[in-house]
C-alpha positions in Angstrom: 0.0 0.0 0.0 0.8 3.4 -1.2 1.2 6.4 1.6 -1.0 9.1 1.8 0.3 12.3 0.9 -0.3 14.8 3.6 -0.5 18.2 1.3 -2.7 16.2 -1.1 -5.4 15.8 1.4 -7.4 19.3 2.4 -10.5 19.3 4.5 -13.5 20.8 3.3 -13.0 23.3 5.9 -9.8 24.1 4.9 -11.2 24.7 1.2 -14.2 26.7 2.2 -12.2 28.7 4.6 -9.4 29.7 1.4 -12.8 30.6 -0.5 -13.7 33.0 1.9 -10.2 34.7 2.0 -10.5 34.8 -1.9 -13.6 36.3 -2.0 -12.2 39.0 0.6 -8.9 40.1 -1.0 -11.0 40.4 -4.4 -12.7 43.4 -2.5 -10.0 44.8 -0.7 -9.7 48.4 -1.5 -13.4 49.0 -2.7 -15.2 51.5 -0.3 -18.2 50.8 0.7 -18.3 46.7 -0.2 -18.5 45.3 3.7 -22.2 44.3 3.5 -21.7 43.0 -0.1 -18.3 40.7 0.7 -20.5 39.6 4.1 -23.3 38.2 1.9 -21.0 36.3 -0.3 -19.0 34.7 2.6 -22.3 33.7 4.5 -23.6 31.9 1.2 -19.9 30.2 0.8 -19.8 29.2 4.4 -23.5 29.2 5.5 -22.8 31.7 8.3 -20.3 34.7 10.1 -18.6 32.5 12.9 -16.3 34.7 14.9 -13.2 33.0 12.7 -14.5 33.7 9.5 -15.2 37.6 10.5 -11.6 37.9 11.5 -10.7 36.3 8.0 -12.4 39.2 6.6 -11.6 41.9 8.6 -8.0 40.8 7.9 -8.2 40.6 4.5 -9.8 43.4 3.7 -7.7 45.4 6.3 -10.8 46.8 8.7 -11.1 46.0 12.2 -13.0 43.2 13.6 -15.4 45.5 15.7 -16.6 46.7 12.5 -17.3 43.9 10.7 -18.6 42.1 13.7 -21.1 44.9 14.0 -22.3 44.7 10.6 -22.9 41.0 11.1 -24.5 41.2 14.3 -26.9 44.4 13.4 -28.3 43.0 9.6 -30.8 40.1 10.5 -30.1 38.4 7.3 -26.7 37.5 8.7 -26.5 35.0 10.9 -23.7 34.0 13.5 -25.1 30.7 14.2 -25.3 27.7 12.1 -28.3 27.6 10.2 -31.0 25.0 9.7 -32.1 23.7 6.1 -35.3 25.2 6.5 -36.5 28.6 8.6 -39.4 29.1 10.6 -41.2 32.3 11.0 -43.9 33.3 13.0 -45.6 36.8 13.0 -46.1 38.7 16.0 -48.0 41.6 13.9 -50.5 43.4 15.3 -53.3 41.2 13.7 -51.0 37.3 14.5 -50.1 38.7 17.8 -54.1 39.3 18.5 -55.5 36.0 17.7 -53.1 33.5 19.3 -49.2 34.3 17.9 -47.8 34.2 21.3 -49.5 30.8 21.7 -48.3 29.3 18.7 -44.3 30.7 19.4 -44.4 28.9 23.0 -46.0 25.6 21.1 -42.8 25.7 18.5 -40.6 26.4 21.3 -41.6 23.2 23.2 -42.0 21.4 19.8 -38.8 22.5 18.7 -36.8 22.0 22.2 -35.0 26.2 21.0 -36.2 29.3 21.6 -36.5 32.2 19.3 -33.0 32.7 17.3 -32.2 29.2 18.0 -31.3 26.1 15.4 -32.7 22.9 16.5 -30.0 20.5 17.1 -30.8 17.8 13.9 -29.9 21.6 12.0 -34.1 21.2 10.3 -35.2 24.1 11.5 -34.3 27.7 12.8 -36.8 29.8 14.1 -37.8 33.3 14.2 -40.1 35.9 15.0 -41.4 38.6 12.4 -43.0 41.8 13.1 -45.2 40.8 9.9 -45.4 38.2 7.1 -47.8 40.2 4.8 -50.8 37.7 5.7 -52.7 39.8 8.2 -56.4 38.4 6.7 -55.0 34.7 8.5 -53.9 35.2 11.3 -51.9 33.8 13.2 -50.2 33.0 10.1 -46.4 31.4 10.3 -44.1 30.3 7.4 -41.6 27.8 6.9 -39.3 29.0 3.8 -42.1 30.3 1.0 -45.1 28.1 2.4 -47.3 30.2 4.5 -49.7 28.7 6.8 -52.8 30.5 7.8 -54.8 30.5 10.8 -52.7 28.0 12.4 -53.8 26.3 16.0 -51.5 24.8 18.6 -52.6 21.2 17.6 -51.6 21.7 14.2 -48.0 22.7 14.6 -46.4 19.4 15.3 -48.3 17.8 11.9 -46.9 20.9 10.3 -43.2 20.0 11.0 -43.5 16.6 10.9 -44.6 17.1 7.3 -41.4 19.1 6.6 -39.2 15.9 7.9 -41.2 13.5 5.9 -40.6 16.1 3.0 -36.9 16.2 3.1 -36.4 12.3 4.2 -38.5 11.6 0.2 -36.3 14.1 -1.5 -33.4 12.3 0.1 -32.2 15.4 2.0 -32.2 13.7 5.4 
């Protein structure tokens, strides 16, 4: 049997993590680009981990505090690992009125996270919105595009049981 050459062999990390400083140094220089360059290294990587914001901060030669500041204030970037599919419930006016509250404290004990949390299998992260644009069924909720109106406690656990079931047919899990 032949040896293994060491340099040969790169982790995935490894890879990923030379992406990111790629993308990076292509936008040193460029005023203005943080919130561009953050987008692109969160859909290499999947999210900002402290280790990948030093990356960038390095390589495009600004300090951490301010890219760790962008990342933390947009809600579209996320510092956590993600889960294949997010969960939204509204707290609007209207979904907050007619059970929303209800409905968040049945997906938290569904779930086993809280709000801002990934569950551990990495299905589902969940979140809050201040309005999904489906006021007329309330409380609505959505998991990626699929909106679900007037939804009832007893209904949620169907609701993510149908999303496992989805994934484990299209091979995902």
């Amino acid at each position: 049997m032949g040896e293994v050459n060491q340099t040969a062999v790169t982790s995935t990390e490894d890879i990923l993590l030379q992406r990111i400083r790629q993308v990076a140094a292509m936008n040193k220089g460029k005023e203005g680009n943080l919130i561009q360059v953050l987008h692109m290294v969160q859909g290499v990587y999947g999210y900002l981990p402290l280790e990948v914001q030093e990356i960038v901060s390095i390589e495009l030669g600004i300090p951490l505090a301010e890219v760790s500041g962008v990342a933390s204030f947009y809600s579209f970037f996320s510092t956590q690992p993600r889960g294949r599919h997010t969960i939204r419930i509204c707290l609007g006016t209207a979904c907050y009125v007619r059970g929303g509250v209800t409905i968040v404290d049945t997906l938290e004990k569904n779930l086993g996270v809280g709000i801002g949390q990934t569950t551990k299998d990495g299905m589902f992260s969940f979140e809050v919105a201040r309005c999904i644009g489906s006021c007329g069924l309330a409380p609505a909720m959505s998991i990626d595009a699929v909106v679900y109106p007037h939804v009832k406690p007893d209904e949620v656990s169907g609701i993510l049981q149908s999303w496992y079931k989805k994934d484990e047919e299209e091979g995902v899990i």
